[in-house]
VOPAGU-2260 file (C-alpha; in pm, 1 decimal, decimal comma):
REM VOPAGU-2260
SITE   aa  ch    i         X         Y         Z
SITE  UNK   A    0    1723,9   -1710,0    1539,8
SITE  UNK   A    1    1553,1   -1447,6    1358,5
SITE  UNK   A    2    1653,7   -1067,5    1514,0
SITE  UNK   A    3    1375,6    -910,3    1727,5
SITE  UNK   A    4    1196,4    -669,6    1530,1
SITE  UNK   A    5    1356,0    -283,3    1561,7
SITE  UNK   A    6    1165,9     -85,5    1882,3
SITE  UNK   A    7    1256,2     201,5    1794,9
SITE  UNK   A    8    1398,3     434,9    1528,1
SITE  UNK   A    9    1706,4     378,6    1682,5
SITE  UNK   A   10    1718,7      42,8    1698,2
SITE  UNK   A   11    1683,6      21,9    1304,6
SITE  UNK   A   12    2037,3     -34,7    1183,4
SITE  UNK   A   13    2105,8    -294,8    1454,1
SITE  UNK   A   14    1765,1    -477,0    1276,9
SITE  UNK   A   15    1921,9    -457,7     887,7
SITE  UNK   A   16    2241,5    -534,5    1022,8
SITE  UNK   A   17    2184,2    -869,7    1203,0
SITE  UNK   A   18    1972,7    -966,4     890,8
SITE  UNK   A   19    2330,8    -907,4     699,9
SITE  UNK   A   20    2206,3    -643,3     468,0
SITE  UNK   A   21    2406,4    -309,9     342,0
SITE  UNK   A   22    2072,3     -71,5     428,6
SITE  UNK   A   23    1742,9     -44,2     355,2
SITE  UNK   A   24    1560,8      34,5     -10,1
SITE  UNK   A   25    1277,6     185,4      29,6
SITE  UNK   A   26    1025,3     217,0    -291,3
SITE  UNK   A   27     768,0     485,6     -88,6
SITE  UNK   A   28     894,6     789,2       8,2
SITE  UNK   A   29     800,4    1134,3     -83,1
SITE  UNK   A   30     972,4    1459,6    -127,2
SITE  UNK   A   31     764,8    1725,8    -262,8
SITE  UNK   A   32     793,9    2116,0    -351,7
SITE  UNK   A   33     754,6    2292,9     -19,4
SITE  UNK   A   34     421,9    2428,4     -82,9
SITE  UNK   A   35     234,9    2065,1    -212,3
SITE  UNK   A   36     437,4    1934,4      70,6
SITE  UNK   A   37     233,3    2179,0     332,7
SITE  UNK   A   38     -42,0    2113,2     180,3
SITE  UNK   A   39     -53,1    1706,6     233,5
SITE  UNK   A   40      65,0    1755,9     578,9
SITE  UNK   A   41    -252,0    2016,6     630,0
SITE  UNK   A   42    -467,4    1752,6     455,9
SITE  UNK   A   43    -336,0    1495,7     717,3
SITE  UNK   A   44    -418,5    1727,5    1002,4
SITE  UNK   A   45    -764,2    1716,4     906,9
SITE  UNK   A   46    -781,9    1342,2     884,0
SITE  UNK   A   47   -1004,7    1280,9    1150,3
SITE  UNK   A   48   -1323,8    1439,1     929,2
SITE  UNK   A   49   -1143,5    1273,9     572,5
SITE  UNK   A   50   -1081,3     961,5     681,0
SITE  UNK   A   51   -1250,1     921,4    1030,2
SITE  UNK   A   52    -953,2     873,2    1244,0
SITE  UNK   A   53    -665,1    1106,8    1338,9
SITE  UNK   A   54    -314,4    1048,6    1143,0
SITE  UNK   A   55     -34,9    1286,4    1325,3
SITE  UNK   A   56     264,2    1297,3    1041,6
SITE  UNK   A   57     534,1    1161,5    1244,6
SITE  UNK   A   58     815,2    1368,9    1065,6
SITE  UNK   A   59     686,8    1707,1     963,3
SITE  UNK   A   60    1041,1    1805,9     932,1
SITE  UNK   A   61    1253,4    2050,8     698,5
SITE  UNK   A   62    1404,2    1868,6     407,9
SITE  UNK   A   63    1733,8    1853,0     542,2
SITE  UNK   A   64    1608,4    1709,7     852,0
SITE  UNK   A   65    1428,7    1432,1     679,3
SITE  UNK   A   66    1708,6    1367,7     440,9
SITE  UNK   A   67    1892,6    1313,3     789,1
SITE  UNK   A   68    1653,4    1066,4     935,9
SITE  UNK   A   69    1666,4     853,9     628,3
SITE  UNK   A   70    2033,5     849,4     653,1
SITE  UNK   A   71    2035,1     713,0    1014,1
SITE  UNK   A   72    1768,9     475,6     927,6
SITE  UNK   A   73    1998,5     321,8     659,3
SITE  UNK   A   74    1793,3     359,9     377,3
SITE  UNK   A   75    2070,6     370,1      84,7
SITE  UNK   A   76    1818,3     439,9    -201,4
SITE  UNK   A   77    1514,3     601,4    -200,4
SITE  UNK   A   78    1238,3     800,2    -515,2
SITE  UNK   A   79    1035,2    1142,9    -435,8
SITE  UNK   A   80     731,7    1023,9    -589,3
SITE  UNK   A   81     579,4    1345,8    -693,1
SITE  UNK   A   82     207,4    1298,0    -784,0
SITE  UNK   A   83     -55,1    1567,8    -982,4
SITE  UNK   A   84    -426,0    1621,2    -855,2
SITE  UNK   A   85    -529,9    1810,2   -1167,6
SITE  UNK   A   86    -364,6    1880,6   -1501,2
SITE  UNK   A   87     -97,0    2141,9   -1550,5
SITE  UNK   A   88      85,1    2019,4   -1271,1
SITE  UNK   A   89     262,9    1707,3   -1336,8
SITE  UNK   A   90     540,6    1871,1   -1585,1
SITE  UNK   A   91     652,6    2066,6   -1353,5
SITE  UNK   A   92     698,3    1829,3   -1030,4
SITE  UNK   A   93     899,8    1625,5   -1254,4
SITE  UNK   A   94    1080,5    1921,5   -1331,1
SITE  UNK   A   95    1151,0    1988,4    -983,0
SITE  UNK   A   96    1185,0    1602,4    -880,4
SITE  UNK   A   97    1483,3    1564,5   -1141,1
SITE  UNK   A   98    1627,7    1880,0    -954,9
SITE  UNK   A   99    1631,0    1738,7    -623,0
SITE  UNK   A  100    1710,6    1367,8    -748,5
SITE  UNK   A  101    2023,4    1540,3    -911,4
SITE  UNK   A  102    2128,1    1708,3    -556,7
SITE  UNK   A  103    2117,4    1404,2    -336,5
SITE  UNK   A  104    2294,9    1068,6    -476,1
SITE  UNK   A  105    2038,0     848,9    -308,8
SITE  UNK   A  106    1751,6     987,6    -410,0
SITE  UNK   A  107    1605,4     760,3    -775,6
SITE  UNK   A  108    1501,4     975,9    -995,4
SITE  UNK   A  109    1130,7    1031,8   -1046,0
SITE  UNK   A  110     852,3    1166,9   -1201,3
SITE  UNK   A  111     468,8    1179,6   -1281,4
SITE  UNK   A  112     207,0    1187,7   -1512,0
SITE  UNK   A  113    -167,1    1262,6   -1555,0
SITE  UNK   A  114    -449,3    1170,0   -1797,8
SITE  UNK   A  115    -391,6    1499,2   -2038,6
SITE  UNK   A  116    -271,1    1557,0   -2399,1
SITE  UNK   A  117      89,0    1659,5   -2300,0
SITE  UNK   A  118     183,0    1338,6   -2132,9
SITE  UNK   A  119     333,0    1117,4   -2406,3
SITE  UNK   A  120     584,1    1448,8   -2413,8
SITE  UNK   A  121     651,3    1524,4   -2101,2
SITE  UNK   A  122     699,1    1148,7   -2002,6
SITE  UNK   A  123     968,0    1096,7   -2295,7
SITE  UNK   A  124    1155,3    1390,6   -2133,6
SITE  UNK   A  125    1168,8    1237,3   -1780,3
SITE  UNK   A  126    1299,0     882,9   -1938,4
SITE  UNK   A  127    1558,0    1076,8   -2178,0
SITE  UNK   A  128    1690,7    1222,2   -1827,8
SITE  UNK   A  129    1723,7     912,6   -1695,8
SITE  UNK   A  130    1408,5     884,5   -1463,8
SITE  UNK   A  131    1401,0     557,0   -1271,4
SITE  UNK   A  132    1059,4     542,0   -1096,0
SITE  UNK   A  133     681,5     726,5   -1177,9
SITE  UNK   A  134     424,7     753,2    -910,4
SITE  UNK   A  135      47,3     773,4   -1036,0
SITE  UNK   A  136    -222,2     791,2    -758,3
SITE  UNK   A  137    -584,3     736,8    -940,8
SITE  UNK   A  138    -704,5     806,2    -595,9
SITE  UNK   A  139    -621,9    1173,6    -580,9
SITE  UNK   A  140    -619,0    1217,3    -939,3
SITE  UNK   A  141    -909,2    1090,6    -941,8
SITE  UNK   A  142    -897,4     911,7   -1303,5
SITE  UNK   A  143    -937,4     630,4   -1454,5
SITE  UNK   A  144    -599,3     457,2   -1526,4
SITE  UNK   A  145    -703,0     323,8   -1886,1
SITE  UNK   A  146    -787,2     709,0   -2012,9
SITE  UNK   A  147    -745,7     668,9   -2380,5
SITE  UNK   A  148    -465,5     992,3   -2323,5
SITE  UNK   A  149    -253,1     740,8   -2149,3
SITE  UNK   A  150    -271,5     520,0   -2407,4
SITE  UNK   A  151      81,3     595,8   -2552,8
SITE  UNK   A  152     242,0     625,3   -2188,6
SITE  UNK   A  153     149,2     307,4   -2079,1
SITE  UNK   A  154     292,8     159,0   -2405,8
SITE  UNK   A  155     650,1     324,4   -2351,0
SITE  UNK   A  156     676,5     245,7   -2034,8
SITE  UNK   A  157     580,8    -126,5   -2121,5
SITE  UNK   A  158     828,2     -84,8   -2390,1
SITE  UNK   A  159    1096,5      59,6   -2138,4
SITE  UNK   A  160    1026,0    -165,3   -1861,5
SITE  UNK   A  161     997,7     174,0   -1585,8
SITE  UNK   A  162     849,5      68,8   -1259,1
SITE  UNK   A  163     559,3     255,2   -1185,0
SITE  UNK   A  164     460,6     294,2    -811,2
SITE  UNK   A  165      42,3     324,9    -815,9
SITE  UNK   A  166    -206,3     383,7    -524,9
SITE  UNK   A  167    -516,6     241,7    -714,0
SITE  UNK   A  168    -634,6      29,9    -362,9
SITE  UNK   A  169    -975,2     218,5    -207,6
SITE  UNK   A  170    -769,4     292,0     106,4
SITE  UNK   A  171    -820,8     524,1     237,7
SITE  UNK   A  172   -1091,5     586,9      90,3
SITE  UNK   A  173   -1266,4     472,1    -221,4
SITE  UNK   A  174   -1244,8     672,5    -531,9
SITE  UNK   A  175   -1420,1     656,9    -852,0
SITE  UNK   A  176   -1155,6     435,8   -1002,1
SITE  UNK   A  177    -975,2     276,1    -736,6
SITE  UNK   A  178   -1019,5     -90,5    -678,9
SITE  UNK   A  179    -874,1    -362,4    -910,3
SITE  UNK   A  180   -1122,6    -323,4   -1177,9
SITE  UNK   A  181    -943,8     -97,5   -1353,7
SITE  UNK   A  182    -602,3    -220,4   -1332,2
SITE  UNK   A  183    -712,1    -543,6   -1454,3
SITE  UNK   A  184    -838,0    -393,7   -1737,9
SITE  UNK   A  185    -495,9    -199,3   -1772,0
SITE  UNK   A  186    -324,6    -507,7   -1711,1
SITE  UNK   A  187    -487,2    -687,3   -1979,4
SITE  UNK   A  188    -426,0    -401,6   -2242,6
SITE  UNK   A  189      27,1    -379,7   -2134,1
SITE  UNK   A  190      47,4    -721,1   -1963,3
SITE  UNK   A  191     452,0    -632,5   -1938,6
SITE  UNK   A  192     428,3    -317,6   -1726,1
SITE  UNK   A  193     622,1    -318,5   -1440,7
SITE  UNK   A  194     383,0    -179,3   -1139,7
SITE  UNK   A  195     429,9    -163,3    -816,0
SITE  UNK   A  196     132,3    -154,0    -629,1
SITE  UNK   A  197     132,8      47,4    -366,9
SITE  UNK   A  198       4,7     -47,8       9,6
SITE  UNK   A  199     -48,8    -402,9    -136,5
SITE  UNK   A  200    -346,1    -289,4    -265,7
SITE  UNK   A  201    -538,7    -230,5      49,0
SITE  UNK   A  202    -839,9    -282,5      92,8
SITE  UNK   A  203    -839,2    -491,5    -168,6
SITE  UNK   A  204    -559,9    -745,2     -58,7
SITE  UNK   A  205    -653,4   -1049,6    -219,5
SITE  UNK   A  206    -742,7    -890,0    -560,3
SITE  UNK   A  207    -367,5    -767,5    -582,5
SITE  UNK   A  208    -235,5   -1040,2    -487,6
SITE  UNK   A  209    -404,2   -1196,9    -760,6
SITE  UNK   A  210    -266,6    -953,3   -1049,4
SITE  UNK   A  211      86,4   -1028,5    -828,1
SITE  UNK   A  212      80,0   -1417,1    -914,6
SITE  UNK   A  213     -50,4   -1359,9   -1274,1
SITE  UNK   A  214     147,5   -1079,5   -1416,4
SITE  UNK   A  215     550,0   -1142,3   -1452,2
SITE  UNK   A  216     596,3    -771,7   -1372,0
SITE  UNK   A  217     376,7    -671,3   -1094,4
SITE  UNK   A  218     500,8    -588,5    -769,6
SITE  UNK   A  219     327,1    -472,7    -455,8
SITE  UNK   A  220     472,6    -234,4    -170,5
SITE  UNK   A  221     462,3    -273,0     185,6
SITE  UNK   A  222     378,3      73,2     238,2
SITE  UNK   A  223     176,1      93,2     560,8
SITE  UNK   A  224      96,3    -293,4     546,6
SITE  UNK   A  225      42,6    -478,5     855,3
SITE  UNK   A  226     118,6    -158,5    1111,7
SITE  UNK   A  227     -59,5    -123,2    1410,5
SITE  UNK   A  228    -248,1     151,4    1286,9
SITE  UNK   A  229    -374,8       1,1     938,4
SITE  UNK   A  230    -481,7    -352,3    1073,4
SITE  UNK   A  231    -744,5    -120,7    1325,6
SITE  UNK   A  232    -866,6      28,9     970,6
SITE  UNK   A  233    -810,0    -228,2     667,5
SITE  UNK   A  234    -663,7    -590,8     807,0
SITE  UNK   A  235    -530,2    -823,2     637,3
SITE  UNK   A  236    -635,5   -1207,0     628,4
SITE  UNK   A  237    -378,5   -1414,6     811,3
SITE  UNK   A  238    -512,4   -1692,6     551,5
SITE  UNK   A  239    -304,4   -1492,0     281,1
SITE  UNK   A  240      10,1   -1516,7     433,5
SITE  UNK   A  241     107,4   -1807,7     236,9
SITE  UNK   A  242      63,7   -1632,9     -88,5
SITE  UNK   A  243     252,5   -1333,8      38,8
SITE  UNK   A  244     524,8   -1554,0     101,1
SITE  UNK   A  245     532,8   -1720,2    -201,8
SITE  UNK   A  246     581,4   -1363,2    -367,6
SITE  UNK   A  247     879,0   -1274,2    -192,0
SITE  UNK   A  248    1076,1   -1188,3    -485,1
SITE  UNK   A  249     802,0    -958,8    -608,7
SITE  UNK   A  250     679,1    -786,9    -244,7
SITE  UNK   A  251     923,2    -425,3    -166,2
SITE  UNK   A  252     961,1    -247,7     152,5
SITE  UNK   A  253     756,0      61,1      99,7
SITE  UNK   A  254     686,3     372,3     391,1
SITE  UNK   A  255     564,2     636,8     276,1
SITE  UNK   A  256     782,8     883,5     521,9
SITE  UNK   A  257     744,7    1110,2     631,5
SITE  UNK   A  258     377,0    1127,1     635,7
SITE  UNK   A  259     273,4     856,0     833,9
SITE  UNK   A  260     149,3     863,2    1171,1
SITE  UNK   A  261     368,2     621,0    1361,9
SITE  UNK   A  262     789,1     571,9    1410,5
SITE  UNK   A  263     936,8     405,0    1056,8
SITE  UNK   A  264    1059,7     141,5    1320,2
SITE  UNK   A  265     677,5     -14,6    1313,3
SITE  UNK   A  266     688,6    -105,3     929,5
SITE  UNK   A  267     984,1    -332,3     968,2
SITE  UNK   A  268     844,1    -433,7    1298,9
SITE  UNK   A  269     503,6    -485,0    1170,0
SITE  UNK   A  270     660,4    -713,1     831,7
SITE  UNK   A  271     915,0    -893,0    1134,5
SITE  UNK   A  272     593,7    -975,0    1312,2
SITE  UNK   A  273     457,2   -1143,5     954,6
SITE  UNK   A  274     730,3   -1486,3    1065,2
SITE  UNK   A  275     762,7   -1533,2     687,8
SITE  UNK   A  276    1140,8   -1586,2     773,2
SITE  UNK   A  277    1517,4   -1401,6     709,8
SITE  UNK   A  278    1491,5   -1448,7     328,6
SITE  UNK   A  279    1168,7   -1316,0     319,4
SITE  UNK   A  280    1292,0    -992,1     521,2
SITE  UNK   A  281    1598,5    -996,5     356,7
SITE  UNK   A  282    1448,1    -981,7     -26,2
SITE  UNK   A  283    1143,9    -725,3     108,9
SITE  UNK   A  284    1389,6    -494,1     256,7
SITE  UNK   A  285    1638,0    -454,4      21,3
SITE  UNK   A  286    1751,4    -699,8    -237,3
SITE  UNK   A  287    1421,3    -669,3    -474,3
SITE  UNK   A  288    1436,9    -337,2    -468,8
SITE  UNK   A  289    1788,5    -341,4    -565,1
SITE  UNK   A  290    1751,9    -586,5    -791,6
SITE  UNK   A  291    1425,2    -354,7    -949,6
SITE  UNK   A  292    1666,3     -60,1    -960,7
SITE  UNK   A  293    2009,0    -177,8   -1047,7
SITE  UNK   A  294    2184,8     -27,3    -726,0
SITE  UNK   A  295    2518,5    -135,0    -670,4
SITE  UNK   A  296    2699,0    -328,8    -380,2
């Protein structure tokens, strides 16, 4: 018998445990300088005229704090996912990112980039340091992924095999270049990039779960996926469910604590309520990201 889904944040460990996992790996979490950090969370207090519905941040905690919650949740590794919203900026969250992945152990090391003429550079610099994970969001960058002044970081990291965690669904809202269009056309150009598309692509489910199946090296995240809150806004077809299953090895348990507006209990009991099964739950929540990012034990 499968364990009943987690209630409450509390109740987490007892859920990983009884599935016979070490933790939790979690590929969508963000730490960010204190000021950006303000500023999403005052973004997110305003969601009701952005997006049309409210979204209370759950955890608007200090950075110790949150540090803390993860660490009672059990999630054993975990990336900052620092992401620019105009150039100029993206050198320098890396630079910070690398601090704060060097001050906690759990923390993967990562970094950022954005469609501007120091990027090859100050990409290299994050991989010779050992990054492990970027973040690009074409939604709030607003930018078109295939930007000829990506050209050359899309080939190293193709070359290096670096996951890249992208938010280049429309939700929650559409942008100029969001929507699988234009990571088709990426796709087609660096066929080997690892990605890891973030929220499974949502809206756009079924288009991502295309590039999924046909590219060896794309992944998608679980990030909000199947919650309460996102099936009101963006549901997904119960039809797909097969497919979904059939990508287990490829599918990672992603967040995106602290700013979401439930407890982190209702992703795992939103992906529980899925019934794709213990293996299913048992690759999703830990061993592909493990697997992705080398972790030992």
């Amino acid at each position: 018998m499968s364990p009943l889904p987690p209630v409450d944040d509390d109740d987490v460990p007892r859920f990983w445990r009884e599935l016979g996992l070490p933790g939790l790996v979690d590929v969508h979490v963000h730490f960010l300088p204190p000021r950006v950090q303000a500023k999403v969370w005052s973004y997110f207090e305003a969601a009701e005229t952005h997006y049309g519905a409210a979204w209370p941040v759950h955890y608007p905690l200090a950075e110790d704090e949150r540090l803390a919650v993860l660490g009672r949740l059990g999630v054993r590794a975990f990336p900052t996912l620092p992401y620019p919203h105009k150039a100029g900026m993206a050198a320098w969250l890396n630079d910070w990112s690398a601090a704060f992945a060097a001050a906690h152990p759990r923390v993967l090391s990562s970094a950022t980039f954005f469609p501007e003429p120091e990027a090859p550079h100050y990409v290299a610099e994050a991989l010779d340091r050992g990054v492990r994970v970027f973040k690009v969001h074409v939604q709030v960058g607003g930018f078109d992924p295939r930007d000829p002044l990506l050209d050359a970081v899309w080939a190293r990291l193709e070359e290096t095999g670096t996951p890249v965690v992208i938010h280049c669904g429309s939700g929650p809202l559409r942008g100029e270049h969001t929507g699988p269009a234009p990571m088709t056309g990426l796709l087609e150009r660096h066929p080997g990039l690892c990605l890891v598309i973030a929220h499974l692509g949502m809206p756009e489910y079924r288009d991502f779960l295309d590039l999924a199946e046909r590219y060896e090296r794309v992944h998608l995240d679980t990030t909000m996926f199947a919650t309460d809150f996102t099936e009101r806004l963006m549901p997904f077809d119960p039809a797909d469910r097969p497919r979904l299953a059939a990508l287990r090895d490829k599918v990672l348990l992603g967040s995106d604590f602290p700013s979401i507006p439930y407890p982190y209990a209702e992703q795992l009991a939103a992906l529980s309520r899925l019934d794709l099964g213990e293996d299913w739950l048992r690759a999703v929540l830990h061993d592909n990201g493990a697997r992705l990012f080398a972790l030992e034990g």
